[in-house]
VEXNUTI-575550 format. One record per residue: residue number from 0; residue in three letters; z, y, x of N, C-alpha, C in turn. Coordinates in steps of 0.05 Angstrom, whole numbers. Layout:
<nodes>
(node NUM; 'ALA'; (Z; Y; X); (Z; Y; X); (Z; Y; X))
...
</nodes>
This chain:
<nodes>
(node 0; 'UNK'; (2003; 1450; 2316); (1992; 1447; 2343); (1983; 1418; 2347))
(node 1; 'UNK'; (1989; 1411; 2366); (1983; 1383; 2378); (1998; 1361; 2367))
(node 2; 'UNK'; (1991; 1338; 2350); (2007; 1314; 2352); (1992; 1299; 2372))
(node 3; 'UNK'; (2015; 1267; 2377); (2008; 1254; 2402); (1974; 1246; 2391))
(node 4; 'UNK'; (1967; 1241; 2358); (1946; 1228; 2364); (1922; 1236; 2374))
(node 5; 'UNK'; (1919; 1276; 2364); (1911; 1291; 2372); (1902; 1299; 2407))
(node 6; 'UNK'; (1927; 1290; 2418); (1924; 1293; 2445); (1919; 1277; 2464))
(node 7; 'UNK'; (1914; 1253; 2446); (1910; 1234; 2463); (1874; 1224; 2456))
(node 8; 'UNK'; (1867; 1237; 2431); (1841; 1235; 2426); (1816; 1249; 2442))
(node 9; 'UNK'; (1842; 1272; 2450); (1814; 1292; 2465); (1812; 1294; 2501))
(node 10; 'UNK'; (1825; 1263; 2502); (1823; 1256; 2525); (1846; 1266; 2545))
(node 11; 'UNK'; (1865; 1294; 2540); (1882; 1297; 2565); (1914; 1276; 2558))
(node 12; 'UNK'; (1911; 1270; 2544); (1937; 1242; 2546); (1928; 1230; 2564))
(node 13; 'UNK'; (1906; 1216; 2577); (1900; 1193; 2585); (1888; 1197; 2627))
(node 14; 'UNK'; (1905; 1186; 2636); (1899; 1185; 2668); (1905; 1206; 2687))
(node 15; 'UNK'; (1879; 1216; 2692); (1893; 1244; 2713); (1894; 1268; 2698))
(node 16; 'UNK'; (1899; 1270; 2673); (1893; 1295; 2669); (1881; 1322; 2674))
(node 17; 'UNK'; (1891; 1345; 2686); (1875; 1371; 2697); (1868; 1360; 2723))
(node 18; 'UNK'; (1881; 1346; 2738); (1882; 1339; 2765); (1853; 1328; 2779))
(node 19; 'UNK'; (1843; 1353; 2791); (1813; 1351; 2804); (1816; 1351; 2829))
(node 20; 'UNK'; (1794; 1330; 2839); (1794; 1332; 2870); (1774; 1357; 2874))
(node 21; 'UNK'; (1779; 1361; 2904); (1749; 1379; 2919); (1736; 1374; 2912))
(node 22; 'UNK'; (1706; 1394; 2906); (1684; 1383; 2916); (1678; 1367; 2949))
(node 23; 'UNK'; (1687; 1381; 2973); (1680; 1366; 2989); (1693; 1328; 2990))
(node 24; 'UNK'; (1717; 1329; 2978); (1727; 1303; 2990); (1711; 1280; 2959))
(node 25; 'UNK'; (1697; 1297; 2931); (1688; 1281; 2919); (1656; 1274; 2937))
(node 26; 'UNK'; (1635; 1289; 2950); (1613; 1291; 2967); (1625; 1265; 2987))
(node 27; 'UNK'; (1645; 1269; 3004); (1643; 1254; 3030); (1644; 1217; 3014))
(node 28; 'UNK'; (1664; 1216; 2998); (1675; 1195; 2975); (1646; 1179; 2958))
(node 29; 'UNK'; (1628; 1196; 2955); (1615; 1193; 2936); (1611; 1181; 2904))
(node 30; 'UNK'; (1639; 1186; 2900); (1657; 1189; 2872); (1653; 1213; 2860))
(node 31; 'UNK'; (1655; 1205; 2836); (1661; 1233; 2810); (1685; 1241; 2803))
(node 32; 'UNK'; (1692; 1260; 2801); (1711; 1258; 2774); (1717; 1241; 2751))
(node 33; 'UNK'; (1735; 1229; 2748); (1742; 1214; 2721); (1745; 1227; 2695))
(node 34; 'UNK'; (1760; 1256; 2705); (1782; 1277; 2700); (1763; 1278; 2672))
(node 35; 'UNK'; (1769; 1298; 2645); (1752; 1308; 2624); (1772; 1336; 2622))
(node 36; 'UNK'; (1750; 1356; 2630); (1751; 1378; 2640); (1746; 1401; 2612))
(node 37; 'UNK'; (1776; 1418; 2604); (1775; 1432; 2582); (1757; 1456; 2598))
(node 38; 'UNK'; (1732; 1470; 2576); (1710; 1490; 2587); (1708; 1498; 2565))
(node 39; 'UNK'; (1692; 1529; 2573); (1678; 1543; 2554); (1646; 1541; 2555))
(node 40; 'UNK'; (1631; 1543; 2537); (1607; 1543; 2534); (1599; 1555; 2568))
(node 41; 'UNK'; (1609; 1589; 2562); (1602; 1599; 2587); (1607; 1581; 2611))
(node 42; 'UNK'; (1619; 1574; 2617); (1617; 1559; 2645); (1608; 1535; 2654))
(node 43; 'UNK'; (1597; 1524; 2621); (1574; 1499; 2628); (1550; 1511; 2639))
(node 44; 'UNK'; (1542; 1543; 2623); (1514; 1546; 2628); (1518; 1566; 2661))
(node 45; 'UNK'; (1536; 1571; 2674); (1539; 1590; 2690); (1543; 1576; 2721))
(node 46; 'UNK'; (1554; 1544; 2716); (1556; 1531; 2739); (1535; 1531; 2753))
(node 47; 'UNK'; (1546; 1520; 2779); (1534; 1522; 2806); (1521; 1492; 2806))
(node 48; 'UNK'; (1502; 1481; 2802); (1482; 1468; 2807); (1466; 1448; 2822))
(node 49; 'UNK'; (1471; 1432; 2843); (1467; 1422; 2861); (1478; 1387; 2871))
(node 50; 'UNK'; (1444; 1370; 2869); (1452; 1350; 2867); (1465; 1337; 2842))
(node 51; 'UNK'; (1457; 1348; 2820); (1467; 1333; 2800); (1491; 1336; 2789))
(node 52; 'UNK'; (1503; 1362; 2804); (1537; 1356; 2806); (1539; 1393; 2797))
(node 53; 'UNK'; (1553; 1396; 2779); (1554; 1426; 2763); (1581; 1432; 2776))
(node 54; 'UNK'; (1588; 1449; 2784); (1608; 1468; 2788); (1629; 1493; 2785))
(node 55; 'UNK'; (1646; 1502; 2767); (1647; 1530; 2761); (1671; 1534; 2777))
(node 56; 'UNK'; (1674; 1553; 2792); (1696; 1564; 2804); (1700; 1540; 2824))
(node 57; 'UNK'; (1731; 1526; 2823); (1729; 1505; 2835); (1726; 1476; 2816))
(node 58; 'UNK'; (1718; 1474; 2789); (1722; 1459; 2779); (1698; 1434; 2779))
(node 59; 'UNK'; (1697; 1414; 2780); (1667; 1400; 2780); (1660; 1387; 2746))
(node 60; 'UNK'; (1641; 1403; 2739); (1635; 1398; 2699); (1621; 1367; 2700))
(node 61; 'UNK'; (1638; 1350; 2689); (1618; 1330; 2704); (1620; 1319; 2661))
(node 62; 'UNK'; (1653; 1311; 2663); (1664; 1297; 2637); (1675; 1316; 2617))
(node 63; 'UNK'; (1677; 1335; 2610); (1680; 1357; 2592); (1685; 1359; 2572))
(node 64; 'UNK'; (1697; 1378; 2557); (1714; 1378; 2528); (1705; 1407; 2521))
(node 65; 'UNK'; (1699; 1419; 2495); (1702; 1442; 2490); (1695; 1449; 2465))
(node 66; 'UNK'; (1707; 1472; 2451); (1717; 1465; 2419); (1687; 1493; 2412))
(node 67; 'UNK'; (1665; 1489; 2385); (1659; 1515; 2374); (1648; 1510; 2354))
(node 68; 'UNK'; (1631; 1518; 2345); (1623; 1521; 2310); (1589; 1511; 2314))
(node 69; 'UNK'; (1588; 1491; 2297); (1557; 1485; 2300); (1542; 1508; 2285))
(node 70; 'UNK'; (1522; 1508; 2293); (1495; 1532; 2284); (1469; 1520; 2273))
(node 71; 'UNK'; (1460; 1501; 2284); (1441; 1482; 2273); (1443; 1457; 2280))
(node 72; 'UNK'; (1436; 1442; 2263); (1425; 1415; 2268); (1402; 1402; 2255))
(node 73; 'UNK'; (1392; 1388; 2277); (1362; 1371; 2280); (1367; 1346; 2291))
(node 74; 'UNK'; (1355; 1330; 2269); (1359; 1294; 2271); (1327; 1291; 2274))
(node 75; 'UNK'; (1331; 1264; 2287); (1322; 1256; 2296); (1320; 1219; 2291))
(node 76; 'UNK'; (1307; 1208; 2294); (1304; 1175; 2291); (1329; 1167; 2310))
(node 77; 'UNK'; (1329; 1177; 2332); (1347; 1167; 2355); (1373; 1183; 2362))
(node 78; 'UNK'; (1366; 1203; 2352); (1393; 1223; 2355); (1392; 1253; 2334))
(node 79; 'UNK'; (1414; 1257; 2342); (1422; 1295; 2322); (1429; 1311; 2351))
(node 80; 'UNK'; (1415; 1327; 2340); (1412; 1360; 2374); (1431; 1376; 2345))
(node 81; 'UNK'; (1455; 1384; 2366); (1468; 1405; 2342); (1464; 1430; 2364))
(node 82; 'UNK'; (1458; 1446; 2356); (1465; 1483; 2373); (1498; 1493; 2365))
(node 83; 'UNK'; (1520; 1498; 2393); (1546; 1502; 2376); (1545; 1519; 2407))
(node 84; 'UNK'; (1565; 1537; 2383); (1569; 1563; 2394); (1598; 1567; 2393))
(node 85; 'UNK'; (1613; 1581; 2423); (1649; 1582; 2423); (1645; 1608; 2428))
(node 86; 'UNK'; (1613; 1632; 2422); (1625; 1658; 2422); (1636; 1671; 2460))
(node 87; 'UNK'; (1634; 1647; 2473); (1638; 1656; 2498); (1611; 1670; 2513))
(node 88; 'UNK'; (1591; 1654; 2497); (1557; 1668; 2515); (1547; 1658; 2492))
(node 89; 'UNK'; (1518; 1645; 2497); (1495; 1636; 2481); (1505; 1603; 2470))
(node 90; 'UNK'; (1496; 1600; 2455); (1500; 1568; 2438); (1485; 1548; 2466))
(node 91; 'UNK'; (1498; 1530; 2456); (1491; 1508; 2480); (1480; 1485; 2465))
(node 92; 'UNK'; (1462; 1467; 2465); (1454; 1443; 2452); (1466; 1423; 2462))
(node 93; 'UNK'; (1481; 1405; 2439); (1489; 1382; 2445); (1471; 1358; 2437))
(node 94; 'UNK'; (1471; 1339; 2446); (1460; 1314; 2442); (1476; 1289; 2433))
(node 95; 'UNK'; (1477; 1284; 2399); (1491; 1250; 2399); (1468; 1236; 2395))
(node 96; 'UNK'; (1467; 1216; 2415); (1451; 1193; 2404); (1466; 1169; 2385))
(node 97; 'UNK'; (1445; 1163; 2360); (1453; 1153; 2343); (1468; 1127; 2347))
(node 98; 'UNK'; (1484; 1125; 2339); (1509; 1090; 2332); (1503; 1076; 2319))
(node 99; 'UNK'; (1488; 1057; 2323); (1483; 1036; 2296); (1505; 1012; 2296))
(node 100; 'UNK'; (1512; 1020; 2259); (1533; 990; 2265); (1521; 969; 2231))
(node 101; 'UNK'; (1530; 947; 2243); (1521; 931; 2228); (1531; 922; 2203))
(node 102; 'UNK'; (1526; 928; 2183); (1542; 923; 2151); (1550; 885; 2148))
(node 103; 'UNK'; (1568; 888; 2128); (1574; 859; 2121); (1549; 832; 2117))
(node 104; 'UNK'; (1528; 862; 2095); (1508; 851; 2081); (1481; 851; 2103))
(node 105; 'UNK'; (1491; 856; 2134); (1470; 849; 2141); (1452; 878; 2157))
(node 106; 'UNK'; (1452; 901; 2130); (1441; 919; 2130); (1455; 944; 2161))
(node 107; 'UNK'; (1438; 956; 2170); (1451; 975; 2185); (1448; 1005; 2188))
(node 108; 'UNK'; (1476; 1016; 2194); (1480; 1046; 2179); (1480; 1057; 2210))
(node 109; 'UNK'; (1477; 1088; 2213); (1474; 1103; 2239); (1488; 1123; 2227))
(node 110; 'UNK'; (1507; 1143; 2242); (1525; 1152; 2244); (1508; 1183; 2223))
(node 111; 'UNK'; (1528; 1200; 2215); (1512; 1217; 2191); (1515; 1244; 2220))
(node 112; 'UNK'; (1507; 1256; 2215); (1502; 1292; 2220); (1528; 1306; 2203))
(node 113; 'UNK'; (1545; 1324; 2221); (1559; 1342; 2213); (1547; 1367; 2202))
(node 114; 'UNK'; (1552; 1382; 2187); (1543; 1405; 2167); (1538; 1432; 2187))
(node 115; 'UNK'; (1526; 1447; 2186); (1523; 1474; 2193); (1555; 1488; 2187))
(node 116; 'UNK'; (1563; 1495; 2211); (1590; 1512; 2199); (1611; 1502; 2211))
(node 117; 'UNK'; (1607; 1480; 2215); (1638; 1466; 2219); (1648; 1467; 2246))
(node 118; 'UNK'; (1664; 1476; 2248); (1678; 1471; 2272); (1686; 1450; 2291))
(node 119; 'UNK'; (1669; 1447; 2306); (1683; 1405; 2318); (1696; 1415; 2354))
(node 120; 'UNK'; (1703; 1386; 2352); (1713; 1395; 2388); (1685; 1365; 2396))
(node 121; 'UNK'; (1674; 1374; 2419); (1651; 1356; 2432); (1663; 1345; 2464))
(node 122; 'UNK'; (1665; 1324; 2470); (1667; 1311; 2491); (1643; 1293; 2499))
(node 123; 'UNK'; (1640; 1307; 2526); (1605; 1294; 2533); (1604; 1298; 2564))
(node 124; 'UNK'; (1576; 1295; 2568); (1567; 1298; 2595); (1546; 1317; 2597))
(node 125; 'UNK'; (1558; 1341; 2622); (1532; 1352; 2623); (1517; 1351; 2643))
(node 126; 'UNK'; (1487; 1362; 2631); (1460; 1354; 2641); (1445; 1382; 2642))
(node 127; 'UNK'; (1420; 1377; 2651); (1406; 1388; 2652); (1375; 1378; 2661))
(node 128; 'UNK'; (1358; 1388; 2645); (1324; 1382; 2650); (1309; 1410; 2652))
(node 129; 'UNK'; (1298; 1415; 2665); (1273; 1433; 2657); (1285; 1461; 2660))
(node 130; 'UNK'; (1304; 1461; 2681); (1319; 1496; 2677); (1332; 1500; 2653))
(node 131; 'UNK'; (1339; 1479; 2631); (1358; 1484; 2611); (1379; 1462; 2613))
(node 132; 'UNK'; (1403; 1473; 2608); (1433; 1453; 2606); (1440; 1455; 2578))
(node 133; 'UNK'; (1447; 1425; 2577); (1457; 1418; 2555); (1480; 1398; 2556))
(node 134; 'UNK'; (1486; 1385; 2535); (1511; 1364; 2536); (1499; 1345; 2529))
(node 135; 'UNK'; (1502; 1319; 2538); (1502; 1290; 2519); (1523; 1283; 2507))
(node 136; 'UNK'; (1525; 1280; 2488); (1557; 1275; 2472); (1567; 1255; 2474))
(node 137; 'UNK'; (1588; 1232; 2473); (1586; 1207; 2470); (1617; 1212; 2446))
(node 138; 'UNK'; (1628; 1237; 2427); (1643; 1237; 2415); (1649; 1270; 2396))
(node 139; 'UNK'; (1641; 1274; 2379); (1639; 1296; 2362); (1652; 1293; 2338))
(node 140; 'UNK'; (1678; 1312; 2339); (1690; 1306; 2310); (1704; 1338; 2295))
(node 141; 'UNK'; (1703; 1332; 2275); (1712; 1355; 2264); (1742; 1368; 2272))
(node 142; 'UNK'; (1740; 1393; 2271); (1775; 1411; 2275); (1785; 1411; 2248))
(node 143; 'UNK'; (1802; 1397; 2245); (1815; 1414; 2221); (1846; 1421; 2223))
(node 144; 'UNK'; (1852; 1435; 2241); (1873; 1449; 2243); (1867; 1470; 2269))
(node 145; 'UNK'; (1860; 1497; 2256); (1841; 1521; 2275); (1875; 1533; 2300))
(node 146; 'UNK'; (1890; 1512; 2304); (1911; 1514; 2333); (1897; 1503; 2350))
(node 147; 'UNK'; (1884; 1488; 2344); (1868; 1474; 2368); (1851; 1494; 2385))
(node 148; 'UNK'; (1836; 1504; 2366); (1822; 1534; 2379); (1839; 1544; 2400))
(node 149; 'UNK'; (1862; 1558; 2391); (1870; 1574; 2411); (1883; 1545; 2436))
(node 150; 'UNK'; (1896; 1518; 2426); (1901; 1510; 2446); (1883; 1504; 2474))
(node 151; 'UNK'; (1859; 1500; 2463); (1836; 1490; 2482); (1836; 1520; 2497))
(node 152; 'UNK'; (1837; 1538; 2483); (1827; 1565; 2503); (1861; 1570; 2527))
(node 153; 'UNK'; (1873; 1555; 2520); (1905; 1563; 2536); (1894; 1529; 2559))
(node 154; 'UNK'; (1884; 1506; 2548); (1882; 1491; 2563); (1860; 1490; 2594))
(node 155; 'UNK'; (1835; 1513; 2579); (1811; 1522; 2595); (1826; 1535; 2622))
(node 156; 'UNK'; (1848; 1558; 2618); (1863; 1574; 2630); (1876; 1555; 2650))
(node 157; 'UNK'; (1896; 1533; 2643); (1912; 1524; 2654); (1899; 1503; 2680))
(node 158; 'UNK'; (1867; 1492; 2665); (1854; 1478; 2690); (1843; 1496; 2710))
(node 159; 'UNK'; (1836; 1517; 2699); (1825; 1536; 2725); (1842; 1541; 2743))
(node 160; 'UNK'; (1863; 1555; 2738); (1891; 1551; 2761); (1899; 1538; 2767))
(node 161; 'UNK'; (1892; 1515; 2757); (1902; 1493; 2770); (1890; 1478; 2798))
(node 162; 'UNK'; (1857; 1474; 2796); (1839; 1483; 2810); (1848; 1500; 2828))
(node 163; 'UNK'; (1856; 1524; 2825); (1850; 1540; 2846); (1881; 1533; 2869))
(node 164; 'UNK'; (1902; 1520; 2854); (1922; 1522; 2870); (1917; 1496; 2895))
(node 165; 'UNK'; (1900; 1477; 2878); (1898; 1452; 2894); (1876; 1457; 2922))
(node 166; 'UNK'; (1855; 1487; 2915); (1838; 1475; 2932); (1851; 1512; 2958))
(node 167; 'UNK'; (1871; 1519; 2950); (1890; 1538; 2968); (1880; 1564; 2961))
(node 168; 'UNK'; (1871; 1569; 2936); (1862; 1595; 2924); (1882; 1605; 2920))
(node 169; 'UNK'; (1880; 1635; 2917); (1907; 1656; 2901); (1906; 1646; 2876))
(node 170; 'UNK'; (1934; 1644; 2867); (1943; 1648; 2835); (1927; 1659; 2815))
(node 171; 'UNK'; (1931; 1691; 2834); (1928; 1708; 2817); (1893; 1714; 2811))
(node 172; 'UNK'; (1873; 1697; 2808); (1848; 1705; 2823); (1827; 1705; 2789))
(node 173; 'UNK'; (1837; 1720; 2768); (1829; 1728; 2752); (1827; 1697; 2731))
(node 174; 'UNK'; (1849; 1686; 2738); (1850; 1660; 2712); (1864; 1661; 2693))
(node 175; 'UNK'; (1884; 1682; 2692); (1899; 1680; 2666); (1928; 1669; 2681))
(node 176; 'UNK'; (1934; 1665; 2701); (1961; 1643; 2704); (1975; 1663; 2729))
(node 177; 'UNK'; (1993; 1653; 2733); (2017; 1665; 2756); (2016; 1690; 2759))
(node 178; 'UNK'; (2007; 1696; 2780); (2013; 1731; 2791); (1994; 1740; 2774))
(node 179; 'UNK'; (1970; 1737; 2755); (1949; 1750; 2752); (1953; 1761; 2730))
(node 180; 'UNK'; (1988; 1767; 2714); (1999; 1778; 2692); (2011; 1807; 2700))
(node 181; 'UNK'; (2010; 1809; 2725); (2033; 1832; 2729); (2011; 1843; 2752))
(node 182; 'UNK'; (2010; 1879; 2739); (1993; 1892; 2756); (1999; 1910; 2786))
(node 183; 'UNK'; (1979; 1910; 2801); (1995; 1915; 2828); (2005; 1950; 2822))
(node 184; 'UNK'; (2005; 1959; 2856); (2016; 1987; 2845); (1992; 2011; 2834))
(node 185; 'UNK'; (1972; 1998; 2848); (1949; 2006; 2826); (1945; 2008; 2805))
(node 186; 'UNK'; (1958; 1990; 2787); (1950; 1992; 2765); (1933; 1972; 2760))
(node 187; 'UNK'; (1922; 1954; 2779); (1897; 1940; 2777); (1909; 1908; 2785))
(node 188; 'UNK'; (1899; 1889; 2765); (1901; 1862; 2762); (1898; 1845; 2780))
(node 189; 'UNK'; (1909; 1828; 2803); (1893; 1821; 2814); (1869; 1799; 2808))
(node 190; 'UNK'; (1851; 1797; 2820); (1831; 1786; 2822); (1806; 1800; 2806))
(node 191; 'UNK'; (1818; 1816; 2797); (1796; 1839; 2772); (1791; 1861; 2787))
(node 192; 'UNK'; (1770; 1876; 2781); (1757; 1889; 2790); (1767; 1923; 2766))
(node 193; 'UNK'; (1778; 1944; 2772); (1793; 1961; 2758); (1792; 1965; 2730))
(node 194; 'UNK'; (1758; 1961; 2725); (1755; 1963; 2697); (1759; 1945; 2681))
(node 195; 'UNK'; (1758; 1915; 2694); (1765; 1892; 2678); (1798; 1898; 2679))
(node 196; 'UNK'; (1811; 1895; 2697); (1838; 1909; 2688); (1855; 1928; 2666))
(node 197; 'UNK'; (1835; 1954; 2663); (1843; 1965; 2639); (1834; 1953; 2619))
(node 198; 'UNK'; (1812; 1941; 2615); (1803; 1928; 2592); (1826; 1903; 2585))
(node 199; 'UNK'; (1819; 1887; 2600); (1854; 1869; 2598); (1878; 1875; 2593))
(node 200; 'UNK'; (1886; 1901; 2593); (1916; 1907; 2589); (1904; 1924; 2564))
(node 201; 'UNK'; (1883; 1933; 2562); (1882; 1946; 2533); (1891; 1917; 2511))
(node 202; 'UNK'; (1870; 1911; 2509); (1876; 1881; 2497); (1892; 1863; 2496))
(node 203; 'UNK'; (1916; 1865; 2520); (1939; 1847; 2521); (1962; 1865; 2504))
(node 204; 'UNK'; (1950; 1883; 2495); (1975; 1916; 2488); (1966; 1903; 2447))
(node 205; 'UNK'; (1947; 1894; 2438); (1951; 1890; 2410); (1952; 1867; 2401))
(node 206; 'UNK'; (1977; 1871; 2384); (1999; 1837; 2373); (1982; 1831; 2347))
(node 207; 'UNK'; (1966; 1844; 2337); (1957; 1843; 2307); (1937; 1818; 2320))
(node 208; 'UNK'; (1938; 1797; 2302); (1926; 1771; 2289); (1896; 1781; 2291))
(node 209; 'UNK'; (1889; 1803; 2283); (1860; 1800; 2285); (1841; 1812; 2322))
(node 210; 'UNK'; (1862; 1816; 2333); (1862; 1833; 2356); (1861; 1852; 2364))
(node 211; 'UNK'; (1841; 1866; 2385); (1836; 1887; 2394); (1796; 1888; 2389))
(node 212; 'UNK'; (1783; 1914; 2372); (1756; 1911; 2375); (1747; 1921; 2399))
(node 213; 'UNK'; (1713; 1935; 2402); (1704; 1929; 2426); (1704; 1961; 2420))
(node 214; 'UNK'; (1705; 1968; 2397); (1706; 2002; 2386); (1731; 2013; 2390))
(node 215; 'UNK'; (1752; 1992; 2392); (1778; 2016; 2394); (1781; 2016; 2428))
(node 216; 'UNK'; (1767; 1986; 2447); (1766; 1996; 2467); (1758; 2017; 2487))
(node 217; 'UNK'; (1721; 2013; 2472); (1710; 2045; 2475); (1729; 2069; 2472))
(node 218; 'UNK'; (1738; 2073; 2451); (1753; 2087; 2443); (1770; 2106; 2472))
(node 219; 'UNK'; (1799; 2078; 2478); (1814; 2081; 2490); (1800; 2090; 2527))
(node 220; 'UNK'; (1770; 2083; 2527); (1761; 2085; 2553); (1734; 2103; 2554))
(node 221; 'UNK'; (1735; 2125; 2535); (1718; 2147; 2534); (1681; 2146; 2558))
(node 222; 'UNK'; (1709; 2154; 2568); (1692; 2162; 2592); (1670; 2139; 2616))
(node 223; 'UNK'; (1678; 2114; 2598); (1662; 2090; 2615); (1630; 2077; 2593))
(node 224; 'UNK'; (1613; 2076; 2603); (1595; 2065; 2585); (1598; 2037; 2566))
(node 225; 'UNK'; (1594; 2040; 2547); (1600; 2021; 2526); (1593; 1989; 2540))
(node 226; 'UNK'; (1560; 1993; 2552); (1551; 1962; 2561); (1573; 1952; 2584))
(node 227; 'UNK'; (1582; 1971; 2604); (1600; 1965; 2628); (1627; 1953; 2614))
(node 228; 'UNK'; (1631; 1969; 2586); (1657; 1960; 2579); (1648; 1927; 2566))
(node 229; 'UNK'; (1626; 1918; 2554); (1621; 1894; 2547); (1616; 1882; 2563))
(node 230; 'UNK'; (1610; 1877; 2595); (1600; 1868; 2607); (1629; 1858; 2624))
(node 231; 'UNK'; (1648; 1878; 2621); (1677; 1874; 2635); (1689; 1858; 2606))
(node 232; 'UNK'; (1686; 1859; 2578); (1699; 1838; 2559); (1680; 1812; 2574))
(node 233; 'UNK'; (1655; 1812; 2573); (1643; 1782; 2574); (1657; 1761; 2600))
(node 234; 'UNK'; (1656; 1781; 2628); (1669; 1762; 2643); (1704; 1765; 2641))
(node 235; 'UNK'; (1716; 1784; 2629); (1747; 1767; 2619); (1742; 1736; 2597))
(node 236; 'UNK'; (1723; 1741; 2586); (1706; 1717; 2556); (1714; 1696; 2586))
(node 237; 'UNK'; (1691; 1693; 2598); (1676; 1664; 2614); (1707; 1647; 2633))
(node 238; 'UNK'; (1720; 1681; 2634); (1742; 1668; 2657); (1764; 1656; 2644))
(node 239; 'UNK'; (1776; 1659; 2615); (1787; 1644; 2594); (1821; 1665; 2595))
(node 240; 'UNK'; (1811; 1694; 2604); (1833; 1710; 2600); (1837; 1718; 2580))
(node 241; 'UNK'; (1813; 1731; 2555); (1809; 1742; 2526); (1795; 1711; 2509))
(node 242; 'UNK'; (1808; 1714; 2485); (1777; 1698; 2474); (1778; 1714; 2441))
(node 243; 'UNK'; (1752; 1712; 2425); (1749; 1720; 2416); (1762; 1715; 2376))
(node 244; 'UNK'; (1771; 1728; 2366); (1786; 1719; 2343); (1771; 1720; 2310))
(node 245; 'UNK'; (1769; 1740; 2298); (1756; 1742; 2272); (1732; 1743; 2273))
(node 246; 'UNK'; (1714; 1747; 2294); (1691; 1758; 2302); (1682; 1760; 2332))
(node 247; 'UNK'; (1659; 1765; 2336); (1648; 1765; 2367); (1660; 1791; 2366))
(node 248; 'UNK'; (1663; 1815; 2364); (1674; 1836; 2364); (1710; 1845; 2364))
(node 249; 'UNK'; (1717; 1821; 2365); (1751; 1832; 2371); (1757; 1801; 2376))
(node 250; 'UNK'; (1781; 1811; 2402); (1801; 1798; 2425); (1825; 1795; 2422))
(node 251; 'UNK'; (1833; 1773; 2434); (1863; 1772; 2448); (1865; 1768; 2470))
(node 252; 'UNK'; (1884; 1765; 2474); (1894; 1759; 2509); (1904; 1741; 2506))
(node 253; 'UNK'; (1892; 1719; 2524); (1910; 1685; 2521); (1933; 1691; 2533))
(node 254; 'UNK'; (1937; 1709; 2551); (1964; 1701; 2554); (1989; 1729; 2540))
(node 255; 'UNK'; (1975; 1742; 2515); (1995; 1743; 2503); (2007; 1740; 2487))
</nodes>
């Protein structure tokens, strides 16, 4: 799992940690967040928009952290655009602009391009131009110990509720945390909508390492259309209750 140096690299050792103000009292303030906010792909591209200032749920995406697998990269004189994908939605483009440092002999080197494949965690800022969002990076480094994966997806979980308790939201409001483990007398989750519910407890029901697929869920839910049933996995994906394990095609349940 985590050593201190680890945890203090990816920024939540250091200051306020999860701890986010309002949006309104950052607006009246005209302050940012300091905070570096654990996210999924999905909820960089899904925030709320306005004034420069990105939003998902209650969280404000300003300074951001989030772990996935690069897909391409393209250099550049001035920078590397990598495409990395966490399998939550579509690949997102990041931006490092190049580091030049200066050799003994004078000569000067700019930082190299990571490989197709690799897994990094990216801490950056996001942006957007032209109706597309992206990240500027100011720090991209390789995973090599795949706990981090699942930690970042338990840490995504723990800022959204956290969020929601500060700004007087329910617990239980489909984040993965407090009441939103134990189903009412319905049968139904709160903050989920019935079918995300059974889909969630199907998936919280298998212990096997590789998970639950999207075929044994069909399976277990006959009678519901296959896209309704992917469309109820994608927003358990965005909300950081399932994430995905061997494949885009089979789940767990972060919180079991």
């Amino acid at each position: 799992m985590w050593n201190n140096q680890d945890f203090n690299s990816s920024g939540f050792g250091q200051g306020g940690g999860f701890n986010t103000p309002q949006g309104d009292e950052k607006k009246k303030s005209g302050k940012r967040s300091n905070n570096i906010v654990p996210v999924t792909i999905a909820q960089i591209l899904t925030a709320k928009h306005e004034d420069d200032v990105f939003v998902s749920k209650n969280l404000e995406l300003f300074q951001i952290t989030f772990v996935g697998l690069i897909k391409a990269v393209n250099e550049s004189a001035t920078r590397i655009d990598y495409e990395i994908d966490d399998m939550s939605g579509p690949p997102i483009e990041v931006r490092h602009f190049n580091e030049t440092e200066e050799n003994e002999d004078g000569s000067n080197t700019t930082s190299n391009a990571l490989p197709v494949n690799t897994y990094v965690r990216v801490n950056g800022l996001v942006r957007a131009f032209g109706g597309k969002r992206s990240v500027n990076c100011h720090k991209i480094s390789p995973i090599t110990d795949m706990n981090e994966m699942t930690c970042h997806m338990l840490e995504v979980v723990y800022a959204n509720a956290n969020a929601q308790q500060q700004t007087g939201g329910p617990s239980g409001s489909g984040l993965g945390m407090g009441n939103s483990t134990d189903a009412g007398d319905n049968g139904q989750l709160p903050g989920l909508n019935s079918l995300q519910s059974q889909v969630q407890m199907i998936i919280r029901r298998e212990q096997s390492e590789r998970g639950c697929s999207i075929d044994e869920i069909c399976q277990s839910l006959r009678s519901i259309a296959p896209k309704a049933i992917r469309d109820a996995i994608e927003f358990l994906s965005v909300e950081g209750l399932i994430y995905s394990t061997i494949d885009d095609e089979h789940f767990q349940a972060t919180d079991g």
